[in-house]
C-alpha positions in Angstrom: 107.2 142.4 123.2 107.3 138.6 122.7 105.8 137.4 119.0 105.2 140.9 117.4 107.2 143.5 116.2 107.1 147.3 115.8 105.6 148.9 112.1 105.7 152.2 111.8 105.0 154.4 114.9 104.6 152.6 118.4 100.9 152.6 120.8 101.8 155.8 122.1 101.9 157.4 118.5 98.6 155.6 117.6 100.6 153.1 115.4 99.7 149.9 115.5 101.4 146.3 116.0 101.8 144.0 113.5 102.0 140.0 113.7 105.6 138.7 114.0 106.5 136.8 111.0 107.9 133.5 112.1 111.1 132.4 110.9 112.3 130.9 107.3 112.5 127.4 108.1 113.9 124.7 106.6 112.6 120.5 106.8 115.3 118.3 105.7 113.8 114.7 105.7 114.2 111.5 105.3 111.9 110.4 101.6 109.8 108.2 103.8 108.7 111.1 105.8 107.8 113.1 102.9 103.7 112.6 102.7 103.4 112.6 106.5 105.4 116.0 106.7 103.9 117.7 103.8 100.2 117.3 105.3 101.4 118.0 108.7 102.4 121.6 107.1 99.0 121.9 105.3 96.8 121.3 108.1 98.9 124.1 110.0 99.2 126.6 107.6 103.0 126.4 108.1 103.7 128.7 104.8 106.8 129.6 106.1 108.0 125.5 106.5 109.7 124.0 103.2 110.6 120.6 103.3 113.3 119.2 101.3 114.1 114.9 101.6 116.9 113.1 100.5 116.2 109.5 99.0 114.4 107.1 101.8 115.9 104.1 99.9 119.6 105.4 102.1 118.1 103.8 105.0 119.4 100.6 103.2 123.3 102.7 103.3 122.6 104.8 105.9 126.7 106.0 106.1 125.4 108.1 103.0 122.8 110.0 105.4 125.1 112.2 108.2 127.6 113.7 105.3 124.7 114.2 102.8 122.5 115.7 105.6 126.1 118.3 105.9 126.1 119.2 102.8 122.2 120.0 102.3 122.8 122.4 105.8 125.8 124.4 104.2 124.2 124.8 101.1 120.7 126.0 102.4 121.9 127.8 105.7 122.2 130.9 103.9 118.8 131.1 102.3 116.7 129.8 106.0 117.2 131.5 109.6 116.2 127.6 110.9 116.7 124.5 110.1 115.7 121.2 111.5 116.5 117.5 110.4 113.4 114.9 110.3 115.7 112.1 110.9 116.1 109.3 114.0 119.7 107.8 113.9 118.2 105.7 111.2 121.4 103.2 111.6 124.1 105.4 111.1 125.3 105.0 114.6 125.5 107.9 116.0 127.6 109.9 113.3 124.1 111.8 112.4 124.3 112.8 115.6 128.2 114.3 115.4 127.1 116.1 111.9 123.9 117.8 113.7 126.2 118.7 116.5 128.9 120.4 114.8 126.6 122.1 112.4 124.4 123.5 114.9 121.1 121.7 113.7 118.8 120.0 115.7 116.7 116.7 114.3 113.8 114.4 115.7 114.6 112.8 118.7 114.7 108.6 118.7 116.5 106.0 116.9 114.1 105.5 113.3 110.5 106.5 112.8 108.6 103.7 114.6 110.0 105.3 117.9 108.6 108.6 117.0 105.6 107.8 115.9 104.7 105.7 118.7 106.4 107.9 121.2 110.3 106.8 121.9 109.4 105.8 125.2 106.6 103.9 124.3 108.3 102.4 122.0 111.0 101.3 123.7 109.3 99.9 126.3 106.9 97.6 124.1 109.9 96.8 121.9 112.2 95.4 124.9 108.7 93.4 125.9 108.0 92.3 122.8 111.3 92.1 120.5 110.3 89.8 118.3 108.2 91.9 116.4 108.2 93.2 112.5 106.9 97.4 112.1 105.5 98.6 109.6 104.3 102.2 108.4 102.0 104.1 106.4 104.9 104.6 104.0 106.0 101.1 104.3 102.3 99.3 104.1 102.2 101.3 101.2 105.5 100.7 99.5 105.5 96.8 100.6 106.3 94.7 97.7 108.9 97.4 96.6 110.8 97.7 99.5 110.2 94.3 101.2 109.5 92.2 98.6 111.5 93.1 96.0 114.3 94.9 98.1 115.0 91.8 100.5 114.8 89.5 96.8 111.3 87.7 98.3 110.0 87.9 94.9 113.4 85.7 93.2 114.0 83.6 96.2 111.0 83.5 97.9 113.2 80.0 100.2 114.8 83.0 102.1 111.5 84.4 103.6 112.3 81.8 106.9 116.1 83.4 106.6 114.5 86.8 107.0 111.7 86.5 109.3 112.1 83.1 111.0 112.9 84.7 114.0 109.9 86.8 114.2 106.5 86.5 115.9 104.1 89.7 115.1 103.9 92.3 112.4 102.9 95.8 114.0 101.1 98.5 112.1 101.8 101.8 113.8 99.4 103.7 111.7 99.7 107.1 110.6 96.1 108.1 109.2 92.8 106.1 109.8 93.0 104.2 106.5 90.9 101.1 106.0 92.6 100.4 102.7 96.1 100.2 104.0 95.0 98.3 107.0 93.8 95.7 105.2 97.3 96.0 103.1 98.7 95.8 106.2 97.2 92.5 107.3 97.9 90.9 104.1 101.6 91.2 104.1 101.2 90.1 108.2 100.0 87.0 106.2 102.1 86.9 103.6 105.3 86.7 106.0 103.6 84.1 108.0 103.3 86.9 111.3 100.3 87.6 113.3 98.9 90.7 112.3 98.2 93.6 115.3 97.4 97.4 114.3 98.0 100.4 116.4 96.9 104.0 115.7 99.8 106.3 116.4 98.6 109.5 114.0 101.8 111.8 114.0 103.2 111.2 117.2 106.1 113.1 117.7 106.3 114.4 114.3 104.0 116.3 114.6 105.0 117.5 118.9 108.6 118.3 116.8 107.4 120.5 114.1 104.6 122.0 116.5 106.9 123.1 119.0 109.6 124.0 115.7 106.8 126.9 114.5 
């Protein structure tokens, strides 16, 4: 019988049924994913769900990711019966893709996180409307001067913020959780790149479809 399993002796011996324990399953994420994730398996109750991230600073060398991703899989297959990869493409062009193939593992579909948090369909769609547009996330609003600032060397040279976002129009918050502290963290750094700000509440998206349909 689907999602139990046998203890002891069966109905017809008086036994009884016992729930089926769902699988061992292992999260390998991206770092950026990590809060989002962690809650998502909270809320749930998802005790049999461990996460484990690699560095969300490799979306700036995103070759690292695929062979990285391997060698995470081939060292934890033995310990999970699942495993699932909370990545998009995340820029590495498809070789992600290849790795997850030949080891068997499936991931999040989409190209990055913006496409699954808004939906991939959605996203594309509004993005091939709209292309001249700047996302952020939770994780990003709240990591902004480190990764933006700092990362793109704003803070040294601030002359190269036309370089860097002269070409866009609108800053997009695709929001995570209903924050009015990182909204307004949001808006600022609209401002402070010179981009009109617009906010849109996306909660989990298909994180959360993926991991739902994953227990």
């Amino acid at each position: 019988m689907d999602g139990i399993y046998p203890d002891g002796p069966g109905p017809g011996d008086g036994g009884g049924l016992l729930p089926f324990a769902p699988p061992r399953t292992l999260l390998i994420a991206c770092g950026a994913l990590a809060r989002e994730v962690v809650t998502l398996i909270r809320l749930n109750g998802w005790t049999h769900m461990t996460i484990e991230c690699l560095p969300a600073s490799w979306h700036n060398t995103p070759q690292r990711i695929p062979e990285a991703v391997r060698a995470r899989i081939r060292r934890k297959r033995a310990l999970y019966d699942r495993i699932f990869v909370l990545y998009g493409d995340c820029g590495t062009g498809g070789a992600l893709d290849r790795v997850l193939v030949e080891e068997g593992v499936e991931r999040l579909p989409g190209p990055h996180c913006y496409a699954f948090f808004s939906g991939v369909d959605r996203f594309v769609a509004e993005a091939d409307a709209d292309p001249a547009c700047f996302y952020l996330t939770d994780y990003l609003v709240r990591h902004f001067d480190r990764i933006i600032i700092t990362g793109l060397g704003l803070d040294r040279h601030p002359e190269l913020l036309g370089d860097y976002f002269g070409n866009y129009t609108g800053l997009v918050y695709l929001a995570q959780t209903d924050d009015a502290g990182l909204r307004a963290r949001a808006e600022a750094a609209a401002a402070r790149l010179g981009l009109e700000y617009r906010h849109r509440q996306t909660g989990y998206g298909e994180l959360e479809s993926f991991l739902v349909s994953a227990g």
